[in-house]
C-alpha positions as CSV (number, residue, x, y, z in Angstrom):
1,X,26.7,7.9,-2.9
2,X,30.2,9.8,-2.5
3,X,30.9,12.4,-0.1
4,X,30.6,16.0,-1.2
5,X,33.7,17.9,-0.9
6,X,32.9,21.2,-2.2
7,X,30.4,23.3,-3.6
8,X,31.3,22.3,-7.1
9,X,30.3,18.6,-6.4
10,X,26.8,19.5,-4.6
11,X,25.9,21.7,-7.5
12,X,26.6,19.0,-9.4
13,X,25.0,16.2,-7.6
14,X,21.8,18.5,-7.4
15,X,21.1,18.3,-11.1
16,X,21.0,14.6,-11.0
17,X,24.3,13.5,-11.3
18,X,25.8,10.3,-9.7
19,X,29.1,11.2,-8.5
20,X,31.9,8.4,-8.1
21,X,34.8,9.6,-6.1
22,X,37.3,6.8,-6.5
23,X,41.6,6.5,-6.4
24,X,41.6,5.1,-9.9
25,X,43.5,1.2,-9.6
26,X,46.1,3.2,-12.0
27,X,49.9,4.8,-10.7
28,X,50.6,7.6,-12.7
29,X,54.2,8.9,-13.3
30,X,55.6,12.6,-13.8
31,X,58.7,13.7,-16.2
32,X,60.6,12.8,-12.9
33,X,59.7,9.6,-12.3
34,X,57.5,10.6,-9.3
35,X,54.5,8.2,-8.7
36,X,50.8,9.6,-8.4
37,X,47.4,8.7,-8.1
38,X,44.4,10.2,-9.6
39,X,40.6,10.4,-8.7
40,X,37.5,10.6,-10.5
41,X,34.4,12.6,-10.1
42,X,32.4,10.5,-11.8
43,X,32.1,7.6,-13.8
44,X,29.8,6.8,-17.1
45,X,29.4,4.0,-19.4
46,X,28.1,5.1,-22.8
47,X,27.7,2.2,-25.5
48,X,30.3,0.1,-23.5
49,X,32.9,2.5,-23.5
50,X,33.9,3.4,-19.9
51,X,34.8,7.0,-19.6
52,X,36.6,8.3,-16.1
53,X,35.6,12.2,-15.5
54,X,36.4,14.9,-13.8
55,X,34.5,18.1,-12.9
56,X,36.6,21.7,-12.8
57,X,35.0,25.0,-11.7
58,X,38.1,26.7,-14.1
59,X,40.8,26.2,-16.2
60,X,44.0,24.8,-15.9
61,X,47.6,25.4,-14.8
62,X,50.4,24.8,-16.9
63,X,53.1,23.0,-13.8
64,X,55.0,20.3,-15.7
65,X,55.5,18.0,-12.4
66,X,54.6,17.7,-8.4
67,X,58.1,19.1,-7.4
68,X,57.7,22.2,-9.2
69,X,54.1,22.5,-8.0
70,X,55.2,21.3,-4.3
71,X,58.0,24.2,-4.7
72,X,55.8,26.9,-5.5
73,X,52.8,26.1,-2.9
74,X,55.6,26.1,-0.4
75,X,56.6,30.0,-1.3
76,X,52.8,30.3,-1.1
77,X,52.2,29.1,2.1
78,X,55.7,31.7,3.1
79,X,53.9,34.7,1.5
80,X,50.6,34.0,3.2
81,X,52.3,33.6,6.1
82,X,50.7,30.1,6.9
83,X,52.3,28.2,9.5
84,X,54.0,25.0,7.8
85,X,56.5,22.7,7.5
86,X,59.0,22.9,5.1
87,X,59.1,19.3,4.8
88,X,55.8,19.1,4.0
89,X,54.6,17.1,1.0
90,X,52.9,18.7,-2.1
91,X,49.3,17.5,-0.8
92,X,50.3,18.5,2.7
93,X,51.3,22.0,1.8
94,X,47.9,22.1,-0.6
95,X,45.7,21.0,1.9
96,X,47.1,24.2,4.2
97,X,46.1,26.7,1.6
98,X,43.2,25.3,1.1
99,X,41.7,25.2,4.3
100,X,43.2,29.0,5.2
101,X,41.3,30.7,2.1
102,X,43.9,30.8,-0.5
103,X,42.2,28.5,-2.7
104,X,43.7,30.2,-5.5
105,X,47.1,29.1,-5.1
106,X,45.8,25.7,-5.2
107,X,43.9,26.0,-8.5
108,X,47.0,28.1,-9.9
109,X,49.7,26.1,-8.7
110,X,48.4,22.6,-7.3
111,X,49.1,19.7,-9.6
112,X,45.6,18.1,-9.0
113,X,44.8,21.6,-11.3
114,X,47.9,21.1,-13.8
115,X,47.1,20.4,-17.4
116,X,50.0,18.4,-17.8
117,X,48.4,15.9,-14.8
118,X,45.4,15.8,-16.8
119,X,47.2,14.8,-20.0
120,X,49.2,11.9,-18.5
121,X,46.2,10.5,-16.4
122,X,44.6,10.7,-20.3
123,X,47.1,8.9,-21.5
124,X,47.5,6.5,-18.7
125,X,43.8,5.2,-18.6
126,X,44.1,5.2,-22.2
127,X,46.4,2.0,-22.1
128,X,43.3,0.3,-20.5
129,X,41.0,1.1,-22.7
130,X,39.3,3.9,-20.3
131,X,38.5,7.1,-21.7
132,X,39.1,10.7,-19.8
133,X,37.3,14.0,-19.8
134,X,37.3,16.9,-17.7
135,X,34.3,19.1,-17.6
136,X,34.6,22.5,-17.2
137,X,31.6,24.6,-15.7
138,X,33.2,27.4,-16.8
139,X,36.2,28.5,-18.8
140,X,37.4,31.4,-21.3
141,X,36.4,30.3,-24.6
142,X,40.0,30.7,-26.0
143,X,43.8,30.1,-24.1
144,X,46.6,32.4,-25.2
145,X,49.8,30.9,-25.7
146,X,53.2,32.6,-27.3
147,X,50.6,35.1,-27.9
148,X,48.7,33.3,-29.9
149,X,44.8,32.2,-29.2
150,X,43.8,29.1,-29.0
151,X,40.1,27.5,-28.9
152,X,41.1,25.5,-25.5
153,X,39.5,22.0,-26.0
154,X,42.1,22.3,-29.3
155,X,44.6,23.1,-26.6
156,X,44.3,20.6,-23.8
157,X,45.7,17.5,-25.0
158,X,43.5,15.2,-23.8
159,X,39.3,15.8,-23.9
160,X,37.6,18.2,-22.5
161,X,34.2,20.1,-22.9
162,X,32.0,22.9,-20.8
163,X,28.8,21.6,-18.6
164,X,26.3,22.9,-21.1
165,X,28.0,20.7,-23.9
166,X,28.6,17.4,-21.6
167,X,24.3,18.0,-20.3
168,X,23.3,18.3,-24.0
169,X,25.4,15.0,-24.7
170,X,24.8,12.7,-22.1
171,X,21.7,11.6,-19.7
172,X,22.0,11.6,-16.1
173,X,21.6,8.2,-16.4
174,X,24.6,7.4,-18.0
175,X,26.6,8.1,-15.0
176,X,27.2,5.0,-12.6
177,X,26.8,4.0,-9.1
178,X,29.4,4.3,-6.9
179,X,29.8,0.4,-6.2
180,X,29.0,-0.5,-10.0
181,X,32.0,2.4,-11.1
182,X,34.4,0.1,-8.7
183,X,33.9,-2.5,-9.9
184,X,34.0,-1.9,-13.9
185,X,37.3,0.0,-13.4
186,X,38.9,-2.5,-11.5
187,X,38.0,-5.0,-13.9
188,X,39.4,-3.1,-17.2
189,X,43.0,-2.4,-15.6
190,X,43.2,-6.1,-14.2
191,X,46.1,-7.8,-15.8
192,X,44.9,-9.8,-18.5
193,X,45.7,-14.0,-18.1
194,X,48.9,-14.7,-20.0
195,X,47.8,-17.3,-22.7
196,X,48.8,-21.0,-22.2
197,X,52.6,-21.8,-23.8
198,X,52.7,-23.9,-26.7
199,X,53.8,-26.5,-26.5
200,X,55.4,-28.3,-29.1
201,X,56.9,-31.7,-30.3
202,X,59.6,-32.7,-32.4
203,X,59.5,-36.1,-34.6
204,X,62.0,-38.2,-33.8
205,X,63.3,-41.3,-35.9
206,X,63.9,-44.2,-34.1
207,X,66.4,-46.6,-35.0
């Protein structure tokens, strides 16, 4: 079983859920070029179709890439007054907020909580045939945007539902065991063996 991190995950795992907290075998890339790694939540396999998800207690924000995220926590962790270093890394300085209360700047500025993330791990895992959905236990039924409203799983560009739609879909026993989740990920992103080269011959005449 995984550890429980938060209260999110131990409601979760208390209506039967297996979670699966695993680095995905995947590296990730931002607009800037800057590598990252993602984890799941928890793992299912419905009809032989692999699907990586993650669990959110709300909804997303809208940072475009780890340095602008880093950049604002930073300021953050200045306004709060939490003792940091300025060279701190974006998980380093995320980490600090958390664990002195301001767990709001995380989910509003940390890029574990950025939409964008979400769309290029989608897209990412995608390649390998792995589907991607974040489950929300709660969220505003619409998102406005240049003032217009959106229904948000039309929004988020990659898939997405509440918990009362993902319980009505799927069993608890869809989700997989920790050591079973491994090992099926691993074994969809492993490269594929190059097929053998032709080889061909040319007829010759002899003489």
């Amino acid at each position: 079983m995984a550890e429980l991190h938060s209260q999110l995950e131990k409601d979760i795992f208390n209506r039967g859920y297996n979670l699966s907290e695993i680095t995905l075998p995947v590296t990730f890339t931002d607009r800037d070029g800057h590598g990252f790694q993602a984890k799941s939540d928890a793992v299912m396999l419905v009809n032989d179709q692999l699907t990586v998800i993650e669990f959110k207690d709300s909804s997303m924000n809208p940072k475009t890439s780890i340095d602008t995220c880093r950049k604002k926590l930073l300021a953050q962790c200045n306004w709060h007054q939490v003792n940091v270093d300025p060279t701190w890394s974006h998980n380093e300085l995320s980490a600090a907020l958390w664990k002195t209360d301001h767990r709001g700047d995380c989910i509003h500025y940390a890029w574990n909580h950025s939409r964008v993330k979400s769309q290029l791990v989608s897209r990412g895992l995608a390649k390998h045939d792995i589907n991607y959905l974040v489950v929300f236990m709660r969220h505003p039924a619409t998102i406005t945007y240049m003032k217009k409203d959106y229904y948000f799983q039309n929004f988020y560009k990659f898939k997405s539902c509440t918990f009362r739609e993902f319980k009505n879909k799927y069993k608890t026993s869809d989700m997989l065991p920790l050591h079973l989740a491994k090992q099926l990920l691993a074994d969809k992103v492993k490269p594929k063996p190059k097929p053998p080269a032709m080889i061909t011959t040319m007829n010759q005449d002899w003489y």
